[in-house]
C-alpha positions as CSV (number, residue, x, y, z in Angstrom):
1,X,0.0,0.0,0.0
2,X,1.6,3.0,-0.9
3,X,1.6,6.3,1.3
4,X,0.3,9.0,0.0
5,X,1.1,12.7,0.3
6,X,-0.9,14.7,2.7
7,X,-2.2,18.2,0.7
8,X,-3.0,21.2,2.9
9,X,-6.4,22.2,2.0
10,X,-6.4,25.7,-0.4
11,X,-7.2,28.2,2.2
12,X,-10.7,30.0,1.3
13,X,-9.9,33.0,3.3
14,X,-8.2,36.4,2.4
15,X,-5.2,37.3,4.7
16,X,-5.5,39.7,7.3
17,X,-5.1,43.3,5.9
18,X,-1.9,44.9,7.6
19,X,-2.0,47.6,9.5
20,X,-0.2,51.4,8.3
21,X,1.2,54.1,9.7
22,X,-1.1,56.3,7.2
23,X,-2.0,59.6,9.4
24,X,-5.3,59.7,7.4
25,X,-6.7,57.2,9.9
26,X,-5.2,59.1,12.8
27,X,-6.9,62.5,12.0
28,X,-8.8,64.2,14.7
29,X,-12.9,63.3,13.9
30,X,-15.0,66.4,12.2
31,X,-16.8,67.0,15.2
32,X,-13.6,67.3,17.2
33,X,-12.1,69.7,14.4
34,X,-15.2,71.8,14.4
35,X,-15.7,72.3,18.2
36,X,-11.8,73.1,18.2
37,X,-11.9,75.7,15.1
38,X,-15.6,76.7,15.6
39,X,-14.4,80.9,16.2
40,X,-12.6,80.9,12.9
41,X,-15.3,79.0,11.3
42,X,-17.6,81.5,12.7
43,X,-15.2,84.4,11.2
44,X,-15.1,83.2,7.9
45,X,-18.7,82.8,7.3
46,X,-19.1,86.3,8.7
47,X,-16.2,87.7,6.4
48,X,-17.7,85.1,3.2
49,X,-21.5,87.2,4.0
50,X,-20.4,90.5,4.6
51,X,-18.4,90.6,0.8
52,X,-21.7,88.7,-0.7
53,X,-23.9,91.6,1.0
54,X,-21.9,94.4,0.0
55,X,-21.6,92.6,-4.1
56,X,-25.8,92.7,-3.9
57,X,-25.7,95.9,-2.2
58,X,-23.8,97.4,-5.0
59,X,-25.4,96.0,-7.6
60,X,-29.0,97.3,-6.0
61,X,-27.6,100.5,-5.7
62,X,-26.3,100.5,-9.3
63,X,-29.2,99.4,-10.4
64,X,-31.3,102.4,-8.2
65,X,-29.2,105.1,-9.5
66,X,-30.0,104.2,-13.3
67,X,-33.2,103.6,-12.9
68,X,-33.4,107.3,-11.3
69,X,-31.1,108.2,-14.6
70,X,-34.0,106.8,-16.5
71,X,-36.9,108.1,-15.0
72,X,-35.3,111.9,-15.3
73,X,-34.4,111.1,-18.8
74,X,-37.8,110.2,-19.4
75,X,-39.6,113.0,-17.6
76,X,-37.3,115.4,-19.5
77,X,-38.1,113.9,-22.5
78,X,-41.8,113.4,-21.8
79,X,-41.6,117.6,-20.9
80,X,-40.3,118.3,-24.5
81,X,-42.3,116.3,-26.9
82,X,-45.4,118.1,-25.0
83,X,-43.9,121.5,-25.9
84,X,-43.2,120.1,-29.6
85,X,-46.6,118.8,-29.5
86,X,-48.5,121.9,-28.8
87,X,-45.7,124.2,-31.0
88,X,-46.9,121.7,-34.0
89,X,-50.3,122.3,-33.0
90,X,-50.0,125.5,-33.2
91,X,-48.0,125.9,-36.4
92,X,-51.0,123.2,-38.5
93,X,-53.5,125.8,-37.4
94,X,-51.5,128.4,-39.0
95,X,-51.2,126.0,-42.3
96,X,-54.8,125.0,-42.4
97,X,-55.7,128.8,-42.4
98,X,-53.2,129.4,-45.6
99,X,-54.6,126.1,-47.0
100,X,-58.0,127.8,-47.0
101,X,-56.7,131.2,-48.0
102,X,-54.8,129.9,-50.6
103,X,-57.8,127.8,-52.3
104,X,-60.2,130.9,-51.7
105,X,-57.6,132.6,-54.1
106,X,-57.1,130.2,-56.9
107,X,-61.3,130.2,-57.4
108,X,-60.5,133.7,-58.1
109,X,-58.1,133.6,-60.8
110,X,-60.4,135.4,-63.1
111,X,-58.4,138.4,-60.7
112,X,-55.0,137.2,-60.8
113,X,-52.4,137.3,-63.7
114,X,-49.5,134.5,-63.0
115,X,-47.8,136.8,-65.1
116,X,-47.2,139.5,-62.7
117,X,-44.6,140.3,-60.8
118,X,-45.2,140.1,-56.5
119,X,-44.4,144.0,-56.4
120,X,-47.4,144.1,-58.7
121,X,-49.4,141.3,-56.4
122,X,-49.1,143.9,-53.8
123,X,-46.2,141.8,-51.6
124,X,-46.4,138.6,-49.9
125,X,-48.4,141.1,-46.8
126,X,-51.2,141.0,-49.8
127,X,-51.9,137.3,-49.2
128,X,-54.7,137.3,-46.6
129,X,-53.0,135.8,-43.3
130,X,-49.4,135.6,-44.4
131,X,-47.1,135.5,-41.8
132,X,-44.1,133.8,-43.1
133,X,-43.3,130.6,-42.7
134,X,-45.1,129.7,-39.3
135,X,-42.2,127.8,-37.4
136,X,-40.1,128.7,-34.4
137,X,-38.6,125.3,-33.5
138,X,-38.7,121.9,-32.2
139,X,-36.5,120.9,-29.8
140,X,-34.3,118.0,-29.4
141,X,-32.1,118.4,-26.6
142,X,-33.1,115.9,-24.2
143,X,-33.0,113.7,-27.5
144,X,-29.3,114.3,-28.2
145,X,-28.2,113.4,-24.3
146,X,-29.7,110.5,-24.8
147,X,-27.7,109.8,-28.0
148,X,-24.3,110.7,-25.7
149,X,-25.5,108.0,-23.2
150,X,-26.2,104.7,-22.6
151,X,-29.8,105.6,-21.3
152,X,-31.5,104.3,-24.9
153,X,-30.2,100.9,-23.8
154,X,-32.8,101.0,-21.4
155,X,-35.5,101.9,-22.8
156,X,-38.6,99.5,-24.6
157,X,-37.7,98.6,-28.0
158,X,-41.4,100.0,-28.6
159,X,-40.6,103.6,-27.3
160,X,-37.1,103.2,-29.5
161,X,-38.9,102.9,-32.7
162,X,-41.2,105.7,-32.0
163,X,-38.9,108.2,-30.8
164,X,-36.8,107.2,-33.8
165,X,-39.2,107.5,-36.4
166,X,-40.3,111.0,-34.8
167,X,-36.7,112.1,-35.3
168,X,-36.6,111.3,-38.6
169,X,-39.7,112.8,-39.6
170,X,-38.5,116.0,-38.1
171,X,-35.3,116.0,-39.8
172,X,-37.2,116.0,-43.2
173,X,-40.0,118.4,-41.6
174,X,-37.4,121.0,-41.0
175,X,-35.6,120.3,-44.1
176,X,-38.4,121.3,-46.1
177,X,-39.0,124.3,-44.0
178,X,-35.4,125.1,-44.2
179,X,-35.6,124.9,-48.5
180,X,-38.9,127.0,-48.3
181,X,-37.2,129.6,-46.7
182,X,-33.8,129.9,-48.1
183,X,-36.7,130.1,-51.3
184,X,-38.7,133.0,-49.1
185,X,-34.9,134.7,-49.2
186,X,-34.0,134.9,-53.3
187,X,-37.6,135.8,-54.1
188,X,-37.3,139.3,-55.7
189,X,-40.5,141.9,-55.7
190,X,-39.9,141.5,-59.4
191,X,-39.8,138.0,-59.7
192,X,-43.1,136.7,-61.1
193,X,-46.0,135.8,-58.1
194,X,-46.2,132.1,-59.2
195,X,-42.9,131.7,-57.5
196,X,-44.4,133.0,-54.5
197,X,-47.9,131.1,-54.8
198,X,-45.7,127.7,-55.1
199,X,-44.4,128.4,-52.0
200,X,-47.4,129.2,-49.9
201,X,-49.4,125.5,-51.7
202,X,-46.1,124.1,-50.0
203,X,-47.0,125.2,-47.0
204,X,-51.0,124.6,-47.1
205,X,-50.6,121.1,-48.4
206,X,-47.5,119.1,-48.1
207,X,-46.3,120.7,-44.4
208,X,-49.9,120.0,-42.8
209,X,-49.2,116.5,-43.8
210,X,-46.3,115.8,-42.2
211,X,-47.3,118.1,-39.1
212,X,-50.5,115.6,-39.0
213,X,-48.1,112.5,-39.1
214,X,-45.4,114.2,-36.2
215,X,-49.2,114.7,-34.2
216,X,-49.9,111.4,-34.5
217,X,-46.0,110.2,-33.2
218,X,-46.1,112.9,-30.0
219,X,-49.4,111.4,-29.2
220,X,-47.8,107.7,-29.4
221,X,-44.8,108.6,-27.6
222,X,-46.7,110.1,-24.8
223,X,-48.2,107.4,-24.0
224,X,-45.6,105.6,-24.0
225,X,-43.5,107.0,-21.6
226,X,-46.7,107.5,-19.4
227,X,-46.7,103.8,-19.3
228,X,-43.0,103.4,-18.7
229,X,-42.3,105.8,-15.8
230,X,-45.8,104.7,-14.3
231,X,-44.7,100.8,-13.8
């Protein structure tokens, strides 16, 4: 009978894990750190909210002071497109009285020789009513600070495209009035009086039109701002 070797059974069991130096394991627990550092702890959260409040502070106080930039730029503006309002007002009342003047004239062109010179007309003072062109200004002023500022940035893109459209169509306004005089100026009491009457039909027709239309865009832009500043 032959012997046979004796095999150790294959161990099923993982070896014990071996203990380390590592200082990981040996740090003091949270609780311990926190009670022991609790005053700085305390400090830092102080010093962490007092430079968040005073970031939001800022910010609310920058945000105050342009809204206060805003609401002054608006009641300035608001001030002078009421005065332009009742200036064009006034100046399509003068128009519509020329308008009328001017067609009670033509129906009597039995009377009137186109021929004839204005000294012979009797003088644009012989036109019943005259009294030159009929504009003083429209101001813009409170317009162009806006233009050297950062204030339109604010505004609603509504309100931009009115006051916008107003502008232009009182750069053209006043560039018509502008050609009509500089006309008023080279017209010569010799010069034949249809130079003159095309001039005044100018001024009955084609100015009360775009007086009507610069109405309509005050009126618009009134509102408007009404609306803004009263939010």
């Amino acid at each position: 009978m032959t012997n046979k070797k004796a095999t150790s059974p294959i161990s099923t069991t993982n070896p014990p894990l071996k203990t380390t130096n590592n200082t990981f394991f040996q740090k003091k627990p949270i609780r311990t750190f926190l009670h022991a550092n609790k005053e700085m702890i305390f400090q830092s959260i102080l010093i962490f909210l007092s430079v968040f409040m005073g970031i939001v502070a800022g910010n609310w106080n920058e945000t105050r002071k342009q809204q206060h930039k805003k609401e002054a730029f608006l009641q300035a503006l608001l001030v002078e497109i009421k005065s332009n309002k009742t200036n064009v007002e006034s100046y399509l009342k003068y128009h519509e009285v020329l308008a009328e003047n001017f067609k009670c004239l033509m129906e009597e062109e039995d009377n009137i020789n186109p021929q004839q010179t204005l000294a012979e007309f009797g003088g644009f003072m012989a036109f019943d009513g005259w009294r030159g062109v009929g504009i003083s200004s429209i101001d813009n002023a409170v317009y162009q600070s806006g233009l050297t500022s950062s204030i339109f940035s604010d505004l609603p893109i509504n309100l931009l495209t009115q006051i916008s459209r107003n502008q232009s169509n009182r750069e053209d306004y006043l560039q018509l009035i502008g050609n009509l005089m500089n006309k008023m100026i080279d017209i010569k009491q010799q010069d034949s009086v249809q130079n003159f009457f095309t001039i005044i039909s100018v001024l009955a027709f084609e100015i009360p039109y775009l007086e009507r239309i610069m109405l309509t865009e005050y009126t618009k832009i009134i509102d408007e701002i009404e609306q803004e500043l009263n939010k």
